[in-house]
C-alpha positions as a LaTeX table, in Angstrom:
\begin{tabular}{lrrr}
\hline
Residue & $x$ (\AA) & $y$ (\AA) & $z$ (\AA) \\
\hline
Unk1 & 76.60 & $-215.17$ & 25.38 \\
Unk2 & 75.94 & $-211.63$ & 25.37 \\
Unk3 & 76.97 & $-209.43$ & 22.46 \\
Unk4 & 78.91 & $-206.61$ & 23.40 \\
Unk5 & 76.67 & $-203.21$ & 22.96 \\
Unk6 & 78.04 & $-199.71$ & 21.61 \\
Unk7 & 78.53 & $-196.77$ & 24.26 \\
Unk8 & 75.55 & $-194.90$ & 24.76 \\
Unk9 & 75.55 & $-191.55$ & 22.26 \\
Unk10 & 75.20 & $-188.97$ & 24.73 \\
Unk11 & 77.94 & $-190.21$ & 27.09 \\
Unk12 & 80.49 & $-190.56$ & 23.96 \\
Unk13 & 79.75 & $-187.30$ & 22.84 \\
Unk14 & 80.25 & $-186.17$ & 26.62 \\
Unk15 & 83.85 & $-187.63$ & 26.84 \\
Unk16 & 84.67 & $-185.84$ & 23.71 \\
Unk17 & 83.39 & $-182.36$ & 24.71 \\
Unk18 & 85.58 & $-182.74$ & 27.68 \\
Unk19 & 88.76 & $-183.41$ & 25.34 \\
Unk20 & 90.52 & $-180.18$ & 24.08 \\
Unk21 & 88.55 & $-180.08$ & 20.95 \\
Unk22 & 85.41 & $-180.43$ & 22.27 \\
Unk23 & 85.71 & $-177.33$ & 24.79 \\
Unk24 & 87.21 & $-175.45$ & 21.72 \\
Unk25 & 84.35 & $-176.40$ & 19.60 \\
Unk26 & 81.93 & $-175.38$ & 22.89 \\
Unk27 & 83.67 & $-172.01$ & 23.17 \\
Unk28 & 82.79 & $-171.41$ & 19.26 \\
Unk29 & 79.31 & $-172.15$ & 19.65 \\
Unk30 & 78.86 & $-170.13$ & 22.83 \\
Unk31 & 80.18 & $-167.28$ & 21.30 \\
Unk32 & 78.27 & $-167.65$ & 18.20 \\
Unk33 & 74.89 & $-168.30$ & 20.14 \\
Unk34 & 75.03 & $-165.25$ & 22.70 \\
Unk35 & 75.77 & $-162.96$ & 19.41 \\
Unk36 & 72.74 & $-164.35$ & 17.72 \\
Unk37 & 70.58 & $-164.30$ & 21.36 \\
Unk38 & 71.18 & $-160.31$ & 21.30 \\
Unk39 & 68.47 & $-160.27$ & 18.87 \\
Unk40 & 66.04 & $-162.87$ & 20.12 \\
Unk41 & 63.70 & $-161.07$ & 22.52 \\
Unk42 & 60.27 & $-162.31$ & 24.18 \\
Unk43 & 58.64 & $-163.81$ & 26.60 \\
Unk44 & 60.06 & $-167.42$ & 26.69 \\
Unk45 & 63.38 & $-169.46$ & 25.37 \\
Unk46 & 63.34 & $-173.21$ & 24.96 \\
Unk47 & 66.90 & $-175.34$ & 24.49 \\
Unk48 & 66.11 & $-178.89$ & 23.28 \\
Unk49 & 68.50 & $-180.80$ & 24.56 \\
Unk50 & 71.83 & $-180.53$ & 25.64 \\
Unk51 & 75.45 & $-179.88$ & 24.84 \\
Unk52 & 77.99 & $-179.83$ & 27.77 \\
Unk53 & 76.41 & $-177.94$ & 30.62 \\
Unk54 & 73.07 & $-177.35$ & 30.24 \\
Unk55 & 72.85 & $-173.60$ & 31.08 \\
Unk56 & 76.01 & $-172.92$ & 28.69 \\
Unk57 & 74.22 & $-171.75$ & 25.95 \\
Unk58 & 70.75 & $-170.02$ & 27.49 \\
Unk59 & 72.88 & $-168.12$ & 30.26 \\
Unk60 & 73.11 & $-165.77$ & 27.49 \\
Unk61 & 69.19 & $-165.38$ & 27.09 \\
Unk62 & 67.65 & $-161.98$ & 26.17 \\
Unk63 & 63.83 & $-163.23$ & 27.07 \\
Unk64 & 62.27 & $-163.08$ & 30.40 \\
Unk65 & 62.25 & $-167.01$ & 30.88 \\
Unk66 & 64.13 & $-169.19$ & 29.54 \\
Unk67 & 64.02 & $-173.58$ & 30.14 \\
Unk68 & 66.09 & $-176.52$ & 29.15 \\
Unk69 & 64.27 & $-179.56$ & 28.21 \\
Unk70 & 66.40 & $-182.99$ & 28.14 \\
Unk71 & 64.98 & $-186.79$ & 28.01 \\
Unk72 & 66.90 & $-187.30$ & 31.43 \\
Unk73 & 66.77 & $-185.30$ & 34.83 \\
Unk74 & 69.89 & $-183.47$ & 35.51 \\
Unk75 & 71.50 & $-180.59$ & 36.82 \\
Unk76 & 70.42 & $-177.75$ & 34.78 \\
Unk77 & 67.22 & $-179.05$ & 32.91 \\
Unk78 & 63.94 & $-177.39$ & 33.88 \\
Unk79 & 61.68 & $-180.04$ & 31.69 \\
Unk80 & 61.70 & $-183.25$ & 31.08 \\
Unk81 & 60.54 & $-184.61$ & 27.96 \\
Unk82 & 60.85 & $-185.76$ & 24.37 \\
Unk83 & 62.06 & $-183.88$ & 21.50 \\
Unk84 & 59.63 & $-185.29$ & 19.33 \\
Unk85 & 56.42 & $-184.96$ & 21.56 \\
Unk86 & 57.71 & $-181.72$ & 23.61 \\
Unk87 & 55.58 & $-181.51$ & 26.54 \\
Unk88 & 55.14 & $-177.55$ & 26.00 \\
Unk89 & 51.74 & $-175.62$ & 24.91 \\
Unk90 & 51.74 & $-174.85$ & 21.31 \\
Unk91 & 52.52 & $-170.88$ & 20.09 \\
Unk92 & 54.00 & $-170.43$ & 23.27 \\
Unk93 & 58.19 & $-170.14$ & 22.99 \\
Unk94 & 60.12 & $-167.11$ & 21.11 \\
Unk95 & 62.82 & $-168.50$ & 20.39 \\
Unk96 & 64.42 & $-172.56$ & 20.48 \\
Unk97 & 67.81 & $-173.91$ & 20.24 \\
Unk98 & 68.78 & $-177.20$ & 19.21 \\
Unk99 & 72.16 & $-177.82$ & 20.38 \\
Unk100 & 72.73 & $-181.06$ & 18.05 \\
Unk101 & 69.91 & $-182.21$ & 19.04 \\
Unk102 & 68.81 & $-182.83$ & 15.36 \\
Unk103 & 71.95 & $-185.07$ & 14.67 \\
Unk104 & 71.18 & $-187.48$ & 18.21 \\
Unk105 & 67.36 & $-188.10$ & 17.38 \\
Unk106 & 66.08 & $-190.80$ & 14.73 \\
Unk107 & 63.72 & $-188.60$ & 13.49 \\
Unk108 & 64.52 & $-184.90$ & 13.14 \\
Unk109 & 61.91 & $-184.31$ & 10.74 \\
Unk110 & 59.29 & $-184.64$ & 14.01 \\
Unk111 & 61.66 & $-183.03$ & 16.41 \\
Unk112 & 61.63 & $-179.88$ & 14.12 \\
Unk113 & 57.72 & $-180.28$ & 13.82 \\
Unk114 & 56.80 & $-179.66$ & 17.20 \\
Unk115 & 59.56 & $-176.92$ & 17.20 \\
Unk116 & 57.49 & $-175.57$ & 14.36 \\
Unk117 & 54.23 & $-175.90$ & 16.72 \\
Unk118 & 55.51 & $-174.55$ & 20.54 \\
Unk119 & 56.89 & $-171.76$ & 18.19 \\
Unk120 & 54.77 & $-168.35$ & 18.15 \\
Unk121 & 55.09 & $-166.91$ & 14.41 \\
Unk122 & 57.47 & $-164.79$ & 14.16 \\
Unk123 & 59.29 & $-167.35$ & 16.14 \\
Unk124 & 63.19 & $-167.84$ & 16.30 \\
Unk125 & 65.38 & $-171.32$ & 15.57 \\
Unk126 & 69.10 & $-171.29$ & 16.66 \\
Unk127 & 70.68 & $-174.74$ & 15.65 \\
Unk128 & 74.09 & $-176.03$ & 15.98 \\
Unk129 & 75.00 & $-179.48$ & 14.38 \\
Unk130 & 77.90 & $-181.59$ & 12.19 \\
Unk131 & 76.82 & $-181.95$ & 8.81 \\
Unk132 & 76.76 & $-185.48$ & 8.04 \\
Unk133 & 78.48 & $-184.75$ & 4.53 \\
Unk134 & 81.13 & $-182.54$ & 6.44 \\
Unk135 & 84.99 & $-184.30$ & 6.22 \\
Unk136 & 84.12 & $-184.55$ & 9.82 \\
Unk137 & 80.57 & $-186.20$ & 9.38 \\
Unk138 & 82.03 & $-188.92$ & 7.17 \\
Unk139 & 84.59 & $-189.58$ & 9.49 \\
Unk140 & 82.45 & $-190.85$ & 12.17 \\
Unk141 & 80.86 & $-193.21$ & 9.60 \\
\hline
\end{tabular}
């Protein structure tokens, strides 16, 4: 007899974000992330991952490119790749945001490595994430 398996991460966290806390939260982080785009400028943003729609958060963009990378095609993602081995040329991306990305992957540790590499050096990091010692991180243990 089969065991019964848990819902797949992503589409929980995309029933959630359609709830009325989840677009609240999304509205926050929106706002937050288009004040701290003003002052990322360059040639090229990269979003790792994604949270809601996948244009939410680089529609706000101050560089002259910006592209959304995701594990799965879907509307909205320009790349398609892993986090941990992103498929981008190294010193090549102003600025990166990692839209709880951190929290879905096993290893975040290697997922903020190659950030560290596709990044030129006086690169920019925007992430957005639960702690997992927040009231609400503990909660979902």
């Amino acid at each position: 007899m089969d065991s019964p398996t848990s819902p797949d991460p992503s589409a929980k966290a995309s029933l959630w974000l359609e709830g009325p806390v989840g677009q609240r939260l999304l509205e926050l982080e929106e706002r937050i992330l288009a004040q701290t785009l003003e002052q990322a400028f360059g040639f090229q943003l990269l979003q790792v991952g994604t949270w809601g729609d996948s244009q939410r958060f680089v529609q706000h963009s101050k560089t002259l490119r910006h592209s959304v990378l995701c594990a799965q095609a879907k509307e909205g993602v320009d790349v398609v790749g892993r986090s941990d081995e992103l498929p981008i040329a190294s010193d090549s991306v102003d600025a990166v945001i990692l839209p709880h990305t951190l929290e879905q992957h096993d290893d975040p540790h290697q997922v903020l490595r190659e950030v560290q590499r596709v990044l030129v050096c006086d690169g920019r990091v925007i992430i957005t994430g639960f702690s997992p010692t927040s009231a609400w991180g503990l909660r979902q243990l």
